[in-house]
Every structure is written in C-alpha cells, then in structure tokens.
C-alpha positions in Angstrom: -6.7 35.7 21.2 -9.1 33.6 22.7 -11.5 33.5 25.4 -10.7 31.8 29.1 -12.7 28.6 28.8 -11.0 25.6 30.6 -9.8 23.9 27.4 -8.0 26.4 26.1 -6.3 27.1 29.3 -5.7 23.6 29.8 -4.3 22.9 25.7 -1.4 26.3 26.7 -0.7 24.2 29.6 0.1 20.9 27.7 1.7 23.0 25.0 3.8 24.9 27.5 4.9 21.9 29.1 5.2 19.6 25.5 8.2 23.0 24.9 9.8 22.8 28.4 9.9 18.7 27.5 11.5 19.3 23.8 14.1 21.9 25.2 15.2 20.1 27.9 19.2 18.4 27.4 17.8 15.3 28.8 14.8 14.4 26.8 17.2 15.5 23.9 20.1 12.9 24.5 17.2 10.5 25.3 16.0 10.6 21.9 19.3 11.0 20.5 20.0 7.7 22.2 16.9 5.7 20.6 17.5 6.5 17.3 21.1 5.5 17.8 20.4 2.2 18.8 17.6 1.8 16.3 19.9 3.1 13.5 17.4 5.4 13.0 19.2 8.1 10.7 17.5 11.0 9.0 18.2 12.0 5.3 16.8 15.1 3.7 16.6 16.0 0.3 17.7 19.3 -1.1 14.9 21.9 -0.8 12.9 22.7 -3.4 13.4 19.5 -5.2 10.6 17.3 -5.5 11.9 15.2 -7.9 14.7 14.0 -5.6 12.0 11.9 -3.7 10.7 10.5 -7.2 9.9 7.5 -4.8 7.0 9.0 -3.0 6.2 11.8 -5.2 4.7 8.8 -7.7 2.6 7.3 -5.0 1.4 10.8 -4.1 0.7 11.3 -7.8 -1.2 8.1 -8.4 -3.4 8.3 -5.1 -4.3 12.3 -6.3 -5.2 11.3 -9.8 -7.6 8.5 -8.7 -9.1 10.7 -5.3 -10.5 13.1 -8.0 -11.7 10.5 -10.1 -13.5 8.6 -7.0 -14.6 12.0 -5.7 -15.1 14.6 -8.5 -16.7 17.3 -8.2 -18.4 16.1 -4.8 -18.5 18.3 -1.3 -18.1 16.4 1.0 -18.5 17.1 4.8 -15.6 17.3 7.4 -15.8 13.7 9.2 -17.1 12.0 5.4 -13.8 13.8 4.5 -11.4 12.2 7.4 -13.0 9.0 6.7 -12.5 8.5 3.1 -8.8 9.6 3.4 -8.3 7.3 6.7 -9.6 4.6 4.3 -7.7 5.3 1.9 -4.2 5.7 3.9 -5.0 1.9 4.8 -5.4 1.0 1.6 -1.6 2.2 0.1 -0.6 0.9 3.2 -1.9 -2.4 3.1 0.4 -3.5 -0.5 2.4 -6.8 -0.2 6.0 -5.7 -0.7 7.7 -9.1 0.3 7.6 -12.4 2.0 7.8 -12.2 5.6 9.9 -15.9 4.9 10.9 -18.6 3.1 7.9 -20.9 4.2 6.1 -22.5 1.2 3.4 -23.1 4.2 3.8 -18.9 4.8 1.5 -17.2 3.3 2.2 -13.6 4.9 3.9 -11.0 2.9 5.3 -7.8 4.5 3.3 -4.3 4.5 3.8 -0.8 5.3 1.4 -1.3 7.6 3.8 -3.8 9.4 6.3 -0.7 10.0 2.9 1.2 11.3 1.4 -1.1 14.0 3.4 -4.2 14.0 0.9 -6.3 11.7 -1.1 -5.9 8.6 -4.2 -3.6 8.5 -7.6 -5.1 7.7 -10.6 -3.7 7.3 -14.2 -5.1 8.1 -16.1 -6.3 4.7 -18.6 -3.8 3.3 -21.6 -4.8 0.9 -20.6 -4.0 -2.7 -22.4 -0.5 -3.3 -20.8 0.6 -6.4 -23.8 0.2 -8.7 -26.1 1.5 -6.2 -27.5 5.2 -7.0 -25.9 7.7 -4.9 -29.6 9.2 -3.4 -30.1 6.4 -2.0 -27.4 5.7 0.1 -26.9 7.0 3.9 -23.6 8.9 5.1 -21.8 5.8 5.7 -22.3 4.6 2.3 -21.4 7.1 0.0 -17.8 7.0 2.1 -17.5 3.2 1.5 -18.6 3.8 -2.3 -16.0 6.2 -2.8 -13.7 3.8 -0.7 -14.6 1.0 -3.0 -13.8 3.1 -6.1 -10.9 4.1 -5.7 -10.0 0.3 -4.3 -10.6 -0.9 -7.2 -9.1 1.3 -9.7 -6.2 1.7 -7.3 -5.4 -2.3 -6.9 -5.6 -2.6 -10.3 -3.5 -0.3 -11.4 -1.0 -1.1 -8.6 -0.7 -4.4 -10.0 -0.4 -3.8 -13.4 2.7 -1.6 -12.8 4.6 -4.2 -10.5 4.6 -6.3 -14.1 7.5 -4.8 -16.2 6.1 -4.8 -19.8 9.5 -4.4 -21.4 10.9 -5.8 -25.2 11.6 -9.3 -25.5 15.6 -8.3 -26.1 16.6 -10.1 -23.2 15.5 -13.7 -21.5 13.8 -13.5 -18.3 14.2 -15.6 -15.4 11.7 -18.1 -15.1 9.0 -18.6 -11.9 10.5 -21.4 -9.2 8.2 -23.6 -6.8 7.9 -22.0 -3.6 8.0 -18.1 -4.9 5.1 -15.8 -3.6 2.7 -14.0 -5.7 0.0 -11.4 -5.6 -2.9 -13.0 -7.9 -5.1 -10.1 -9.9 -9.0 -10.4 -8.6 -11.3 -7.9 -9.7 -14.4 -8.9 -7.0 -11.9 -8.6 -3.6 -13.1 -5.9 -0.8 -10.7 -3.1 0.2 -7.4 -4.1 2.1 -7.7 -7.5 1.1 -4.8 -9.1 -1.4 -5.0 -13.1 -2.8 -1.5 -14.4 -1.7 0.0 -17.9 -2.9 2.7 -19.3 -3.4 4.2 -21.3 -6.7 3.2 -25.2 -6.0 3.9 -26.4 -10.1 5.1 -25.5 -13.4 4.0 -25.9 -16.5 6.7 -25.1 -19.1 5.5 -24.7 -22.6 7.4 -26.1 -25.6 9.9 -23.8 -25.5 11.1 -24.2 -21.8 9.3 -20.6 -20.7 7.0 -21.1 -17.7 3.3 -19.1 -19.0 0.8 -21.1 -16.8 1.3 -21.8 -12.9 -0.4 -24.0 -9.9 -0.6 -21.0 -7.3 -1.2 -22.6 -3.6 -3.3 -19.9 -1.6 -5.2 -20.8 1.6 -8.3 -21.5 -0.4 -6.7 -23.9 -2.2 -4.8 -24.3 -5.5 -5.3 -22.1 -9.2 -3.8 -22.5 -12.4 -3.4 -18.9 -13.6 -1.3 -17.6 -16.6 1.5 -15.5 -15.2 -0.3 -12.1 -16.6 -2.5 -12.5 -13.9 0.1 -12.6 -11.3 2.8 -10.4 -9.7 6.1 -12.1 -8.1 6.9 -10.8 -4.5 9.2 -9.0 -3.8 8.8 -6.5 -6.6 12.1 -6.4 -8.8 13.8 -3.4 -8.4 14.2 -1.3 -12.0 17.3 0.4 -11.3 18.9 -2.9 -11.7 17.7 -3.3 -15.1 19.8 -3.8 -18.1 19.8 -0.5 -21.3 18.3 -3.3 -23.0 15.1 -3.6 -20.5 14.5 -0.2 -19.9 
C-alpha cells in the first residue's frame, strides 16, 4: 500500500509492462535465440550446495574476510556504503587472468572486466591516505581509505596465491622469453597491475631460471621470480599427487 504520487504510479506501469514483455512467446523465443547463437548455456548447481561452486564461494570468502578487516566495526552511511563496494567490485574485477595475445610488444592481459564492458576498468588515482588519521578526513576520503586498504591487502594476497608453494618432488617448467607476468608492487593505486613480459634469462648453475629481465612499458627489471606471477594462472586440478 502506498500513496498515489506520480512515481509510484508511473514504477506499476513500467513494472506492469516489464511482465506483459517477459510473458510474451515472442520476447521469449527472442531471447531463446540470443543465447543460442551466443552459446550462452546455463548450468546450476544442486541446491543447497555451496560447496559445488567452490570457484566463487573462495573469492566471496576472501573479499568478506578482508571487507571486515578494512571496515571493522565502522557505520558507515548508505551512499559511503554503495561506494566502497562499487570500488571494490572493480577491484576483483580488474585481475589479469591471461594474455589477450602472443605479442611480446602486447602488454594487455584479459580481465573480468573485459566480459563486463568490453575493456579493462580503471580507476582515477587517489592521494595515498592510509596513514592519515581518520578525523581528519572528509566523506570522500574515508571511502578511498577503506578502498586503499583493502587494495592493498587484497592484491597482495591475490598474488601470493597465484604462486603454488608446493614440494620440490617434481621439476618445474622453466620461464621462456616472451611469457607474461604480473610483477608484485607494494606502492601501486587501486585497479592498477605492473604487466611485462619475459625479455632474458638468467639460468643459475644448475640450469633453473631464479632471476628475469621483465619488459614492461616503463622499461626493463630484473626481478627474482618470487616477485612475479606467470599469466595465465596454471590450473591446480592438473596437478600431479605429487604437487598437491
């Protein structure tokens, strides 16, 4: 129940006419159409079994855990709210899952947020405000603190997990020229990820590769490879008893 004011007549209008449009055989075989020739096919897990979607559940998981470590015990108010988790939606969204090609010159790596809006999200640089006192920061600020917090905890935890810590039971396939990598920097802004790719080698005396030359579009490091992750990720079902 509700009183007669103009936009609540007008929103039962749309909705009235948003159910006529999802009843209707047409717009059904319409849709039923796009998704065929998209290959667009829906797959549902049993209900009342999260751990079927391990996948996402872990991401869910690991962006909780560090949203009440950014936020705490804060209250924060509706639109501070909306903004932090918009934020923060770009973020997990913004990870480098692959190469977009086989370019050495390429230095673009495919996103989620490719699959969103057709291109990678960004974000306009914010001054650092992590070690400023929270009384003395306006609205807007206390959202990007929290935004850089949980940045920075999130990247690096992101990247340490993409790096398999497993026994030495089993030799690993060495780095080769031309291979992309994410490399670990503590000091970037939000949405922002230091791609290269492998331009040299340097093999220690027993043949393993532990120091690189990464290319980026700065211009060339040598890093150790602990301080990089190899795009794309390696997938862990495929690992070996041995590696697991």
């Amino acid at each position: 129940m509700c009183d007669n004011a103009r936009n609540f007549v007008g929103a039962k209008r749309e909705l009235d006419e948003l159910r006529t449009l999802f009843l209707s055989q047409q717009f059904q075989e319409q849709a039923i159409k796009v998704a065929s020739d998209d290959k667009i096919v829906f797959k549902f897990i049993p209900a009342r079994s999260p751990n079927f979607g391990g996948l996402w559940e872990a991401a869910v998981k690991s962006f909780k855990t560090l949203f009440k470590r950014s936020i705490g015990t804060r209250i924060l108010l509706h639109d501070e709210m909306q903004t932090v988790l918009l934020q923060i939606e770009a973020i997990l969204n913004s990870r480098p899952l692959t190469p977009i090609s086989n370019d050495p010159a390429d230095f673009e790596a495919l996103t989620p947020g490719h699959f969103l809006i057709h291109r990678p999200l960004t974000a306009i640089p914010e001054p650092n405000l992590d070690n400023v006192p929270e009384n003395r920061l306006a609205v807007w600020q206390r959202t990007q603190q929290f935004t850089q917090r949980l940045w920075k905890r999130w990247s690096e935890q992101y990247l340490s997990d993409l790096q398999n810590r497993t026994r030495w039971m089993r030799q690993r396939e060495n780095l080769t020229v031309g291979s992309m990598v994410v490399l670990k920097d503590e000091n970037l802004p939000p949405l922002k990820w230091q791609l290269g790719r492998v331009a040299e080698l340097h093999p220690g005396s027993d043949g393993n590769i532990r120091v690189i030359t990464v290319r980026t579009k700065d211009g060339s490091y040598r890093r150790g490879i602990s301080k990089i992750c190899v795009l794309p990720i390696r997938d862990n079902s495929k690992l070996s008893p041995e590696e697991t």
